[in-house]
C-alpha positions, 0 to 999 in steps of 0.5 A: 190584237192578241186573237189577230197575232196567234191566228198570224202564228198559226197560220204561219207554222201552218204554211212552214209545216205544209212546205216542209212537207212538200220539200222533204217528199219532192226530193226523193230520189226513190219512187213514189210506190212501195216496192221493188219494181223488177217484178216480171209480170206473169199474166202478161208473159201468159197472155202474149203466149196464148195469143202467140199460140191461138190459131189464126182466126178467118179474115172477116167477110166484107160487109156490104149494104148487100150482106147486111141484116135485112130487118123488115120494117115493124108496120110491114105486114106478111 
C-alpha cells in the first residue's frame, strides 16, 4: 500500500512538474531562438549581386534523339 501511494506522488509531481514546464514555454511571446533576428544576411546579399553580375549564359542547344550521344553497343566489333 505504501509502495502503490509514493509511486502515485511520484508520478503525479512527475505529470505537475512536465506541465508546469510546458506552460511556461508555450506562452512566451519571444521566439524560440536566441538572438536578435534584424541581421541582413550578407551571403545572401553577395550571392543575388554575383548572379546579377554574371554575364548571361548561351540558351542551351535542343537535345534531340538526333544530337544525342551516340554509344556503340559493348558487343560491337570495329
Amino acid at each position: 500500500m505504501t509502495t502503490a501511494f509514493v509511486l502515485v506522488t511520484l508520478l503525479a509531481l512527475l505529470v505537475l512538474g512536465l506541465d508546469r514546464n510546458h506552460v511556461r514555454t508555450a506562452t512566451t511571446p519571444r521566439s524560440r531562438l536566441a538572438g536578435s533576428t534584424d541581421a541582413e544576411d550578407r551571403d545572401l546579399l553577395r550571392v543575388a549581386a554575383e548572379l546579377r553580375s554574371a554575364a548571361p549564359t548561351r540558351a542551351r542547344e535542343a537535345v534531340s534523339a538526333r544530337t544525342a550521344a551516340r554509344v556503340r553497343p559493348a558487343s560491337a566489333t570495329r
